[in-house]
N, CA, C and O of each residue as an XYZ file, in Angstrom:
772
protein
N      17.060   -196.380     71.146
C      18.226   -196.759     71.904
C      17.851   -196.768     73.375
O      17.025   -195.935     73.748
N      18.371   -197.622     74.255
C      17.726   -197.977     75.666
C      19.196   -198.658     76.145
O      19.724   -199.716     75.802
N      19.709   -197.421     77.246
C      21.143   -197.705     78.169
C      20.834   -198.915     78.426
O      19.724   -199.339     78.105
N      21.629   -199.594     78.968
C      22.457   -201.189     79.951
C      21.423   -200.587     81.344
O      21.595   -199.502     81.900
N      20.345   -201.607     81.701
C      19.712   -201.294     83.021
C      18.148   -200.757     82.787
O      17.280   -201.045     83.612
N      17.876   -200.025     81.706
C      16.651   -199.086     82.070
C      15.722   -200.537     81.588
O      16.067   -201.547     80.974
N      14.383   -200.098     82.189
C      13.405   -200.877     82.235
C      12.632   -200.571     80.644
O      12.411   -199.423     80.258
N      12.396   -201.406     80.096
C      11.707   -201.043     78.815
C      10.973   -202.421     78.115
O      11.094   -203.621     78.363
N      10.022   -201.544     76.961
C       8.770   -202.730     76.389
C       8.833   -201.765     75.092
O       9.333   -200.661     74.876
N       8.036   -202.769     74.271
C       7.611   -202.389     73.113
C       6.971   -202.885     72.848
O       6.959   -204.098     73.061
N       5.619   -201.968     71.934
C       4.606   -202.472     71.527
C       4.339   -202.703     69.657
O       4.009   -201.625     69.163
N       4.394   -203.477     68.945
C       4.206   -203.604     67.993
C       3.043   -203.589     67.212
O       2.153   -204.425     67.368
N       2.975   -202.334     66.052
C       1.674   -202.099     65.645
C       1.556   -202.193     64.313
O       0.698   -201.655     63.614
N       2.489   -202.929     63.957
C       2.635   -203.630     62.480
C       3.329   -204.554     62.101
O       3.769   -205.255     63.011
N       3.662   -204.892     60.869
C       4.746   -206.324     60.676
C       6.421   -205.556     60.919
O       6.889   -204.442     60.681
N       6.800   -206.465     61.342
C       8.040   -205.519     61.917
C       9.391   -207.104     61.649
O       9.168   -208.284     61.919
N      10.807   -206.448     61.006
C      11.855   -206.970     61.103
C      12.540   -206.342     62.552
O      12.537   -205.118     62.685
N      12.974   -206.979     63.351
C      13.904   -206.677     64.232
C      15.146   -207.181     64.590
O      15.393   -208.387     64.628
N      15.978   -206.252     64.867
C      17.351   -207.223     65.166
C      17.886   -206.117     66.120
O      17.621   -204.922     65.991
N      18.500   -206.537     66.881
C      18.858   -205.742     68.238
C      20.787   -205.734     68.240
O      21.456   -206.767     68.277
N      21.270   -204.548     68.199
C      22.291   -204.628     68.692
C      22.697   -204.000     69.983
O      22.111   -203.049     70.500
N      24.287   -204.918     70.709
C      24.255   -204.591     72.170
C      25.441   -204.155     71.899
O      26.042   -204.772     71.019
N      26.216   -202.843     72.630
C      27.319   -202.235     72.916
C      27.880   -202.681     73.820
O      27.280   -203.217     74.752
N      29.632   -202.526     73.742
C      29.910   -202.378     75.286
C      29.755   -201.237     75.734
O      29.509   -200.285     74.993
N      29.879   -201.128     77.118
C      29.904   -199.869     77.808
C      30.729   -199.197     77.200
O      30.333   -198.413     76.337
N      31.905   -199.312     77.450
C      33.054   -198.150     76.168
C      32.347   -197.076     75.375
O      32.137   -195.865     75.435
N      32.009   -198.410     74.382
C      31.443   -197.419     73.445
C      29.688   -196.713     73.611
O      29.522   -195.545     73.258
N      28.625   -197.430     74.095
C      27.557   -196.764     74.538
C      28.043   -195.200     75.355
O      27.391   -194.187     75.104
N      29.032   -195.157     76.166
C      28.848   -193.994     76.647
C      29.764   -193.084     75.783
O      30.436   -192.217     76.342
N      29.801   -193.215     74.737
C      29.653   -191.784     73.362
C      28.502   -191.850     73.169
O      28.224   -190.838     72.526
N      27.325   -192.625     73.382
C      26.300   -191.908     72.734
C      24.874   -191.297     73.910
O      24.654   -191.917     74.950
N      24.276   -190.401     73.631
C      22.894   -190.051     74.163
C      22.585   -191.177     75.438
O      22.344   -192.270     74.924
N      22.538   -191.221     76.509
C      21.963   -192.294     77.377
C      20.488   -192.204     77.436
O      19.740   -193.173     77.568
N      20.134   -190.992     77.332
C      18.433   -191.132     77.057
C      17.581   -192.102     76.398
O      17.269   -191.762     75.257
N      17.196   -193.021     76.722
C      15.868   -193.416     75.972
C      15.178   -192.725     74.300
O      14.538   -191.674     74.268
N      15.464   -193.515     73.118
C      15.093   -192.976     72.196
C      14.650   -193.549     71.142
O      14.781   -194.772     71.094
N      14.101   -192.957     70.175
C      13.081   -193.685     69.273
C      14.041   -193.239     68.241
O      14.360   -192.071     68.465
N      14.618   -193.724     67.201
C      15.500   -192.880     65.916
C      14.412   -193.435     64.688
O      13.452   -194.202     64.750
N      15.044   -192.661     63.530
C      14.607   -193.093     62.567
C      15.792   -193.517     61.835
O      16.751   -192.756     61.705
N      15.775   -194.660     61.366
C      17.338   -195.497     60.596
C      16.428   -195.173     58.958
O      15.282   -195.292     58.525
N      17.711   -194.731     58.491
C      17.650   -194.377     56.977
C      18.314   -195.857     56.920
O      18.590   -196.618     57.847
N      18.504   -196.033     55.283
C      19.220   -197.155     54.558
C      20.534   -197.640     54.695
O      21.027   -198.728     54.398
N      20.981   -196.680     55.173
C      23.004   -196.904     55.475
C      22.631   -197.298     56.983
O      23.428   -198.210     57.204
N      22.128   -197.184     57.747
C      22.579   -197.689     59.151
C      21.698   -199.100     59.634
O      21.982   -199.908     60.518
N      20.272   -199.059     58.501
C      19.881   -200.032     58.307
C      20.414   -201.276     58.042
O      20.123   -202.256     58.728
N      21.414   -201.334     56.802
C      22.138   -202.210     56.345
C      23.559   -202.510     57.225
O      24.180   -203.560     57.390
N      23.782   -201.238     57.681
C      24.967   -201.740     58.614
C      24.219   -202.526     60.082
O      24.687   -203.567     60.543
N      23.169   -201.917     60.602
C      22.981   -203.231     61.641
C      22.616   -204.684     61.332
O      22.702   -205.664     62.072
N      22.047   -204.570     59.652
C      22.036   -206.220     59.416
C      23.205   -206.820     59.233
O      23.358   -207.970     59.643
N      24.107   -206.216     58.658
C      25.477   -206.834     58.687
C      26.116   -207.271     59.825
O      26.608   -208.389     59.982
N      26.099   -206.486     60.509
C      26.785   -206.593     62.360
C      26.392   -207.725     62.817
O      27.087   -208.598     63.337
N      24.796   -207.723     62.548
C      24.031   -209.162     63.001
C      24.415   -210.475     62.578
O      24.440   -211.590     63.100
N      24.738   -209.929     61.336
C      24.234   -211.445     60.753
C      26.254   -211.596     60.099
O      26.598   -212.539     59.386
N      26.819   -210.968     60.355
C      28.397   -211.569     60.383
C      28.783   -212.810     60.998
O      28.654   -213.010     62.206
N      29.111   -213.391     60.434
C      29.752   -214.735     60.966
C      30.457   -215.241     60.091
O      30.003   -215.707     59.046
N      31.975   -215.209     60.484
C      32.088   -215.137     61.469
C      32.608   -214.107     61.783
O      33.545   -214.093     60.984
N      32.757   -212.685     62.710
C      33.207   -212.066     62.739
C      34.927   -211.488     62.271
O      35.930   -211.981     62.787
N      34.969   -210.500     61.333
C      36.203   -210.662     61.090
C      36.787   -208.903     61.567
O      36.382   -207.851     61.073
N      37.509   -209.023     62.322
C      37.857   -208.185     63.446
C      37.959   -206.581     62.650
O      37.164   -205.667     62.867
N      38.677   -206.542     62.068
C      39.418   -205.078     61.601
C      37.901   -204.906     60.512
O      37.300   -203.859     60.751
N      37.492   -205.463     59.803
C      35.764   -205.066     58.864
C      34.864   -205.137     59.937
O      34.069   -204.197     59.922
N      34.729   -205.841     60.765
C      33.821   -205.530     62.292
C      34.097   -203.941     62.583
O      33.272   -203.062     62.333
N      35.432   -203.709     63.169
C      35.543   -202.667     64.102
C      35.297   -201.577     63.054
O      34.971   -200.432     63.367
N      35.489   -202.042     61.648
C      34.878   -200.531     61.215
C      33.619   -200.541     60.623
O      33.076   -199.437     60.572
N      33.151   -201.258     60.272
C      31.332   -201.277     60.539
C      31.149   -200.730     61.663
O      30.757   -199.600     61.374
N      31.208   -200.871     63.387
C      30.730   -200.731     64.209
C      31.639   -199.297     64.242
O      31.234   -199.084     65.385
N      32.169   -198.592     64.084
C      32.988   -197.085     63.836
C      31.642   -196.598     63.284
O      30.973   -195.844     63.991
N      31.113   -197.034     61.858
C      30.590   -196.249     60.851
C      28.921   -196.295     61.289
O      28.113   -195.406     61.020
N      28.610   -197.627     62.068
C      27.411   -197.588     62.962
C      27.204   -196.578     63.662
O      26.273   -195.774     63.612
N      28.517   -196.645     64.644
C      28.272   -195.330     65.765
C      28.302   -194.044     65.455
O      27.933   -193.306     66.368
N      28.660   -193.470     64.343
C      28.404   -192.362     63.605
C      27.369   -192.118     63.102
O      26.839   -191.027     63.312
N      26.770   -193.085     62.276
C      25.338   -193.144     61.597
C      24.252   -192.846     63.199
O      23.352   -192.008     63.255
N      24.723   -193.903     64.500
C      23.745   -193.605     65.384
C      23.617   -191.895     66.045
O      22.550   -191.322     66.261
N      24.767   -191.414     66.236
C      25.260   -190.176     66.407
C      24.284   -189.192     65.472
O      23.501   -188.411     66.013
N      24.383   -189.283     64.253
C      23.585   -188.438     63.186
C      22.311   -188.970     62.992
O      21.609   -188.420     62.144
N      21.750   -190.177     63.763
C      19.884   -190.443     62.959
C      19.103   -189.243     63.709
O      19.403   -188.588     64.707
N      18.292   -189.217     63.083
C      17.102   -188.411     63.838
C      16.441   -188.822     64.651
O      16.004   -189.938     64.372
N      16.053   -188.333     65.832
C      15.579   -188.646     66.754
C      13.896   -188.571     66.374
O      13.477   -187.544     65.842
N      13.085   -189.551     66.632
C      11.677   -189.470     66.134
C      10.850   -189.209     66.964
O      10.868   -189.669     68.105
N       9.681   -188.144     66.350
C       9.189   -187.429     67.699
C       7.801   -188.769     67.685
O       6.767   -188.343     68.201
N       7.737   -189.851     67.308
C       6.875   -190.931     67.884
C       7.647   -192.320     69.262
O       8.070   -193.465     69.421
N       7.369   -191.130     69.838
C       7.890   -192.079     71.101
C       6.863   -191.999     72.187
O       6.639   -190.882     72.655
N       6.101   -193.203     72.727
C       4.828   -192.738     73.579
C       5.095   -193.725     74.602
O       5.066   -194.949     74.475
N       5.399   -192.938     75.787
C       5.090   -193.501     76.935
C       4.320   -194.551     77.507
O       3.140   -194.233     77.658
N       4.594   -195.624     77.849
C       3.189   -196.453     78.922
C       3.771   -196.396     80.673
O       4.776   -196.242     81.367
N       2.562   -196.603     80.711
C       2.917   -196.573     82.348
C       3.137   -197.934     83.215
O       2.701   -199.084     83.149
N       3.847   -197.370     83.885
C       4.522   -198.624     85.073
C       2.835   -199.759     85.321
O       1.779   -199.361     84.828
N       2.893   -201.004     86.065
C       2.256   -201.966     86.309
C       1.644   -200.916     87.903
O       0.660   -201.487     88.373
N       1.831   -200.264     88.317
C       1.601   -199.580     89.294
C      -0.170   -199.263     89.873
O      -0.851   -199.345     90.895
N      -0.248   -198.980     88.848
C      -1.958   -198.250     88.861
C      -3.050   -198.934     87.882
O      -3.255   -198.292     86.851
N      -3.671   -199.948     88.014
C      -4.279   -201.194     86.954
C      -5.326   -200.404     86.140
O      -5.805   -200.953     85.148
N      -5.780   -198.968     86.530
C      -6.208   -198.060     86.370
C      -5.946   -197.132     84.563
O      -6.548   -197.027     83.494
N      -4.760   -196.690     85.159
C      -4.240   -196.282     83.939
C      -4.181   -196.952     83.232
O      -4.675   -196.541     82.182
N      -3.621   -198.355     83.162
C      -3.114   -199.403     82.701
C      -4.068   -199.448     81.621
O      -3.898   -198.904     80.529
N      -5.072   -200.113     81.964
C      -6.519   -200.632     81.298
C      -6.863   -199.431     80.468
O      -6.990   -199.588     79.254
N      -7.038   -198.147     81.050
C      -7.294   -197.038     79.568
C      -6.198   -197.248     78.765
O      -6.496   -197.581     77.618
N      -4.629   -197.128     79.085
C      -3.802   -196.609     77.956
C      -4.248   -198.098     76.950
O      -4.689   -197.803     75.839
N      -4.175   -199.373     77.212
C      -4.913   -200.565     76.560
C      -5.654   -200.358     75.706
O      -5.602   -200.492     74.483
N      -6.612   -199.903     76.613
C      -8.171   -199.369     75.440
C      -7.856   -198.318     74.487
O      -8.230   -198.471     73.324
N      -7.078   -197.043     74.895
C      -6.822   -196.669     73.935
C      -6.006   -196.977     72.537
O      -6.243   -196.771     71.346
N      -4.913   -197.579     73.289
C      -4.317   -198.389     71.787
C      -4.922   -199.372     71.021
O      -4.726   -199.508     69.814
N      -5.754   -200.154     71.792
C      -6.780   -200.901     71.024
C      -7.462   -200.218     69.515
O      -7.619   -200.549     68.340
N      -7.798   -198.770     70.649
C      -8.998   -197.927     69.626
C      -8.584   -196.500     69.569
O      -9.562   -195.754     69.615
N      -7.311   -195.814     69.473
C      -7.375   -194.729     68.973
C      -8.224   -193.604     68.475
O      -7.765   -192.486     68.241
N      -9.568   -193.961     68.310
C     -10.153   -193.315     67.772
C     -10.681   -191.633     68.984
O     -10.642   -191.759     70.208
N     -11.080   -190.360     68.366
C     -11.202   -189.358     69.092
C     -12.637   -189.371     69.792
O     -13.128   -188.639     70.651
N     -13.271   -190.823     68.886
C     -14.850   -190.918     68.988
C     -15.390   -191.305     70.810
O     -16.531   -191.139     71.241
N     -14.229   -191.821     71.581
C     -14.246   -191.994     73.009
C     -13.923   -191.151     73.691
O     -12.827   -190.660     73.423
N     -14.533   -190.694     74.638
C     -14.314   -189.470     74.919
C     -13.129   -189.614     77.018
O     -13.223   -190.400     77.961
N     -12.362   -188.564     76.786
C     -11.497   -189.189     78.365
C     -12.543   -189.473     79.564
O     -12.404   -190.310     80.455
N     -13.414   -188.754     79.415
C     -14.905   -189.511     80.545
C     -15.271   -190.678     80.317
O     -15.500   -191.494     81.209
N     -15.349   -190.850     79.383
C     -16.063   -192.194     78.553
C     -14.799   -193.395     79.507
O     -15.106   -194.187     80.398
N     -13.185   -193.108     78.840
C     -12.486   -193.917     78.553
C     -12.211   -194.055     80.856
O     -11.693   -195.038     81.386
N     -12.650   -193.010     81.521
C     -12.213   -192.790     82.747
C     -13.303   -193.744     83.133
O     -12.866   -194.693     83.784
N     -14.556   -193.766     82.928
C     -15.679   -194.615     83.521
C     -15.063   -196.192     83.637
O     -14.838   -196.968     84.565
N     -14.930   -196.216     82.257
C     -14.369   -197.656     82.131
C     -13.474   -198.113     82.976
O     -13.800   -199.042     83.715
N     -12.263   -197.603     83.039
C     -11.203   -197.892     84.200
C     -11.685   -198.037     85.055
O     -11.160   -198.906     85.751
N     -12.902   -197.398     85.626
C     -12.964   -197.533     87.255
C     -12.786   -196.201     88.159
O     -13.114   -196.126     89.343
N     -12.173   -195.103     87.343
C     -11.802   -193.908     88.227
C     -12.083   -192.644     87.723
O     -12.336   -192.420     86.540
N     -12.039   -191.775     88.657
C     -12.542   -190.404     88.258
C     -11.867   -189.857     87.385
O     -10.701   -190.253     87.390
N     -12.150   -188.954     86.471
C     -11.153   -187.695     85.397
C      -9.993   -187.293     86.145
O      -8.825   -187.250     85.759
N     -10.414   -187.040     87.123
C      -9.643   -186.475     87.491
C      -7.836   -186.877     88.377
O      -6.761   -186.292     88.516
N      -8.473   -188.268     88.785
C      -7.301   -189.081     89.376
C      -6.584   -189.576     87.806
O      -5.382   -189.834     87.750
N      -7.274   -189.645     86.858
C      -6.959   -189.971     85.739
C      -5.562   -189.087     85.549
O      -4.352   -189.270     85.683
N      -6.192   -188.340     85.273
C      -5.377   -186.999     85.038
C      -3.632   -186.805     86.026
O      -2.431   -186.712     85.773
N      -4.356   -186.826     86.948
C      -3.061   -186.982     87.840
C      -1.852   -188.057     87.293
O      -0.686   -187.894     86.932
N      -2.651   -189.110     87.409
C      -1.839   -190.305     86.884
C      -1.277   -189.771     85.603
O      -0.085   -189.753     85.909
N      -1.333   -189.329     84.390
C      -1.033   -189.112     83.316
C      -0.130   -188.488     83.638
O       0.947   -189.085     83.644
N      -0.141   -187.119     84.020
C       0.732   -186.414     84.381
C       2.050   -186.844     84.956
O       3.163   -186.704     84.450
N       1.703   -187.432     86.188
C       3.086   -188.037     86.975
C       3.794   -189.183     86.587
O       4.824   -189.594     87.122
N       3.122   -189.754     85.502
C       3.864   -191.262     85.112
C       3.881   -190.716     83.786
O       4.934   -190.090     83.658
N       3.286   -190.678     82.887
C       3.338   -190.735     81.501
C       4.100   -189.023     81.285
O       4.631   -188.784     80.200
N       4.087   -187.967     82.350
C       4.516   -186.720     82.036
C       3.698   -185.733     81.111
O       3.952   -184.532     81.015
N       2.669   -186.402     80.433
C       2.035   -185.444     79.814
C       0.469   -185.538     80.264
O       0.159   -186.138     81.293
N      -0.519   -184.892     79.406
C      -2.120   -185.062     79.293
C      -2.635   -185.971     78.579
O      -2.126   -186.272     77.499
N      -3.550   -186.469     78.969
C      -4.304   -187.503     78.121
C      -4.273   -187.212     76.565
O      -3.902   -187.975     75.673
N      -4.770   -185.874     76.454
C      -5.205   -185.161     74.939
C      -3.764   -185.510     73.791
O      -3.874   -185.864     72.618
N      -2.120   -185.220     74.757
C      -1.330   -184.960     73.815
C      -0.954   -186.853     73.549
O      -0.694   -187.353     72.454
N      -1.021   -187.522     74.740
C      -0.702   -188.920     75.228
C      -1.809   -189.556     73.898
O      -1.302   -190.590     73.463
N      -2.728   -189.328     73.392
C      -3.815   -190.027     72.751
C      -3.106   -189.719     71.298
O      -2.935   -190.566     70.421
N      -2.687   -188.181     71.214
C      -2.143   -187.972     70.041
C      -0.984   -188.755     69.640
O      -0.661   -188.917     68.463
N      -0.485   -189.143     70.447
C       1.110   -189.829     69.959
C       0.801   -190.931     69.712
O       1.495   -191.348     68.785
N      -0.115   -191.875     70.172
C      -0.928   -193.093     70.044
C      -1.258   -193.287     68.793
O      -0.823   -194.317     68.279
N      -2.241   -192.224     67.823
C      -3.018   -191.993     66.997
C      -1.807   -191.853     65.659
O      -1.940   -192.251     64.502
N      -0.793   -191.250     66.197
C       0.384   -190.848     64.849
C       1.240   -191.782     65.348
O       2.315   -191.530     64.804
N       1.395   -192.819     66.152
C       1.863   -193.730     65.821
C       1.489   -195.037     64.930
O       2.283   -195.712     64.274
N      -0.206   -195.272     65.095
C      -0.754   -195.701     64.523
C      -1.407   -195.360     63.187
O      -1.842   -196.243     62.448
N      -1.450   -194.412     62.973
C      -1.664   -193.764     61.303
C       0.139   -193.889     60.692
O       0.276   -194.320     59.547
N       0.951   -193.647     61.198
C       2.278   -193.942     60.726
C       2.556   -195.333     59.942
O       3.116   -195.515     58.861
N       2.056   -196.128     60.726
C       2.181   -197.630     60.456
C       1.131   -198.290     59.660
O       1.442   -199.302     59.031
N      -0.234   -197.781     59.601
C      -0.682   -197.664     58.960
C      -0.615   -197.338     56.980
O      -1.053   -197.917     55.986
N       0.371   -195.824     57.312
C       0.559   -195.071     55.735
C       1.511   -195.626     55.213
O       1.646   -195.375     54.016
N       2.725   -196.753     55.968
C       3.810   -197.505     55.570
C       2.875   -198.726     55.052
O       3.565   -199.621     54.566
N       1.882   -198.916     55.038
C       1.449   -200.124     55.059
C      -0.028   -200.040     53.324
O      -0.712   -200.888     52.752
N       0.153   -198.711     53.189
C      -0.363   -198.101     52.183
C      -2.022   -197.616     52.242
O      -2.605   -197.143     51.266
N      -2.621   -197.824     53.527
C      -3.824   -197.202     54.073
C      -3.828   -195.873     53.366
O      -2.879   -195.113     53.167
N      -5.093   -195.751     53.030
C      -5.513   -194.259     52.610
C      -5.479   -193.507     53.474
O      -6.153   -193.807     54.459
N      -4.663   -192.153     53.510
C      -5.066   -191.161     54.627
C      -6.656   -190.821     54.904
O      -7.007   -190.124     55.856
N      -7.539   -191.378     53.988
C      -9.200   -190.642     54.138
C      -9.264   -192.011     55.217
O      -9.635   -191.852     56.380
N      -9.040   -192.754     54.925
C      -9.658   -194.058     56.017
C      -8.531   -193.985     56.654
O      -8.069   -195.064     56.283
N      -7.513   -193.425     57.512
C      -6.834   -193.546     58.749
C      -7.702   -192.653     59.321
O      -8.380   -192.938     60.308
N      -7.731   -191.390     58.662
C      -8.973   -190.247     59.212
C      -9.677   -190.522     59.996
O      -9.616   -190.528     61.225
N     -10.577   -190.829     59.129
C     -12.014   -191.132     59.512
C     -11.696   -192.222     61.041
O     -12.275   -191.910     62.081
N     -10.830   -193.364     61.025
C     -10.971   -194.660     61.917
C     -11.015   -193.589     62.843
O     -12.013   -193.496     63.558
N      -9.678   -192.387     62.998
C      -9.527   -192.224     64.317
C     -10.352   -190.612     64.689
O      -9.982   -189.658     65.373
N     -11.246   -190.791     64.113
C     -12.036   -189.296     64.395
C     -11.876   -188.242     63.789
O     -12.064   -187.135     64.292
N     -11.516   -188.447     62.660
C     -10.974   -186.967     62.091
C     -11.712   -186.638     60.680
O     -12.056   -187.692     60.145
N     -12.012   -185.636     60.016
C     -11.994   -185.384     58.771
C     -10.352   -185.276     58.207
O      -9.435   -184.999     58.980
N     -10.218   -185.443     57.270
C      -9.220   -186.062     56.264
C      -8.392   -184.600     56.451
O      -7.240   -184.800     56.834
N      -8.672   -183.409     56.295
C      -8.057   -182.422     56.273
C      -7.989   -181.681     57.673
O      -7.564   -180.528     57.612
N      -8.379   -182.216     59.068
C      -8.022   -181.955     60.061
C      -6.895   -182.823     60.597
O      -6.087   -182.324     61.379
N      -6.770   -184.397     60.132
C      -6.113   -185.180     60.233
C      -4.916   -184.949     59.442
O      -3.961   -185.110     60.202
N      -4.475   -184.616     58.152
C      -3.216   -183.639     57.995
C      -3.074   -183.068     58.575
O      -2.329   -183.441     59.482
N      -3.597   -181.679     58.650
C      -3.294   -180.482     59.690
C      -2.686   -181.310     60.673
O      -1.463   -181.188     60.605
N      -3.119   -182.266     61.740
C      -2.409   -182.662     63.285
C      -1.398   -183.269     62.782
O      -0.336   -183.139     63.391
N      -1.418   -184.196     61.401
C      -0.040   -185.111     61.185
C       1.368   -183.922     60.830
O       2.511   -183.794     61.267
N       0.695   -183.357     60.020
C       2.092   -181.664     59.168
C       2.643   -181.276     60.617
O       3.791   -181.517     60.988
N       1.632   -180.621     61.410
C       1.762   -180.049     62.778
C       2.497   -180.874     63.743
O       3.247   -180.446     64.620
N       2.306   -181.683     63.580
C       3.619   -182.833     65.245
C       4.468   -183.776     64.390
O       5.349   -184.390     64.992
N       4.362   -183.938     63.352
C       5.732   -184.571     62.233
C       6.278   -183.572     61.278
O       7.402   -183.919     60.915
N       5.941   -182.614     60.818
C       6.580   -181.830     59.733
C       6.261   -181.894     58.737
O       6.307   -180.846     58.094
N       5.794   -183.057     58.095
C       5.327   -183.316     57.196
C       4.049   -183.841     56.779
O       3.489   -184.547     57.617
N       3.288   -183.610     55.367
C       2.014   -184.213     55.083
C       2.336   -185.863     55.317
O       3.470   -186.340     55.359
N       0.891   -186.725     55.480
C       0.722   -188.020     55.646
C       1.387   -188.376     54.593
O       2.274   -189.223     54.703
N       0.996   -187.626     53.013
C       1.350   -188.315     51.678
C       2.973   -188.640     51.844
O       3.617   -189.674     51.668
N       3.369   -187.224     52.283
C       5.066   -187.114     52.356
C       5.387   -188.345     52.787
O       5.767   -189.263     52.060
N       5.168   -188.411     54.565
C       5.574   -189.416     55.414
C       5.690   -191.305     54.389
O       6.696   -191.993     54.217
N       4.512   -191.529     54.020
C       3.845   -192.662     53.373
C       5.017   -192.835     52.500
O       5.836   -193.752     52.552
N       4.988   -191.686     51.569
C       6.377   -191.868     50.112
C       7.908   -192.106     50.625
O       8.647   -192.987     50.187
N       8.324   -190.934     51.868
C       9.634   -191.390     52.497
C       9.561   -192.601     53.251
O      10.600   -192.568     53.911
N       8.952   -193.652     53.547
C       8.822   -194.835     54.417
C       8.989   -195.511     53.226
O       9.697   -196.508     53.369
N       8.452   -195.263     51.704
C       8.764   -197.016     50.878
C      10.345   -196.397     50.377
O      10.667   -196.704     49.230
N      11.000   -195.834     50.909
C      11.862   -195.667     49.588
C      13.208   -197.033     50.209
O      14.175   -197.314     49.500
């Protein structure tokens, strides 16, 4: 979800349906103004395709779809895969966070990935911090489980998401259980249902 005004992008790292719905103000300000990533189960799924694709709108089944929407949005879960990019500001950062989404993998090292840009570790660092809010280390991780996510929806073996992005198979659970809650297998089985 992204208020009326804020600046925003998205990057797509798989085959993706999209359909966008817009609020009025009214009703947007019942919900969260923060910037957020949800996860839509099946009921709110189907209610934003409906909303969309109504025509022609019929007022009193509208207004309560969009009632039972804003409740469903109220109760989704908020998903802890939400990863920052940084402003056009610094061509610097820019070009690593690139390379890294390109290549996720742990096999590049932030020296490695700092040479390339053009700048020291350490201005690196700064930059991360003040724009993206976090460290490279946790910033790479959200990258990596966003991309093994989309990946395990897509039916990739957890041994070969592993391995692509530097990991043995059972260190690569461990980080997925540890910052999602759940094993890869879990995640993979709740995404086809």
């Amino acid at each position: 979800m992204v208020a009326a005004g804020v600046s925003h992008g998205i990057r797509v790292v798989s085959d993706l349906q999209m359909r966008n719905i817009y609020l009025r103000p009214s009703l947007a300000a019942t919900l969260d103004p923060s910037v957020q990533v949800l996860q839509v189960d099946n009921l709110l799924r189907e209610l934003i395709v409906r909303l969309v694709e109504l025509d022609p709108p019929q007022p009193e089944y509208y207004e309560a779809l969009v009632g039972l929407a804003l409740l469903e949005l109220r109760r989704a879960r908020r998903s802890q895969l939400k990863i920052a990019l940084p402003d056009a500001s610094d061509r610097r950062l820019g070009s690593l966070c690139q390379a890294v989404m390109a290549a996720p993998s742990l096999a590049i090292s932030f020296e490695q990935h700092a040479d390339a840009a053009g700048a020291s570790v350490r201005t690196l660092a700064r930059l991360f911090k003040e724009q993206l809010g976090v460290g490279f280390a946790e910033w790479r991780r959200q990258v990596q489980l966003a991309t093994a996510a989309a990946e395990l929806i897509q039916g990739v073996p957890v041994s070969r998401i592993a391995r692509e992005l530097g990991y043995s198979p059972s260190s690569f659970s461990d980080m997925f259980r540890r910052e999602l809650g759940v094993a890869p297998s879990q995640y993979a089985s709740a995404s086809q249902v």
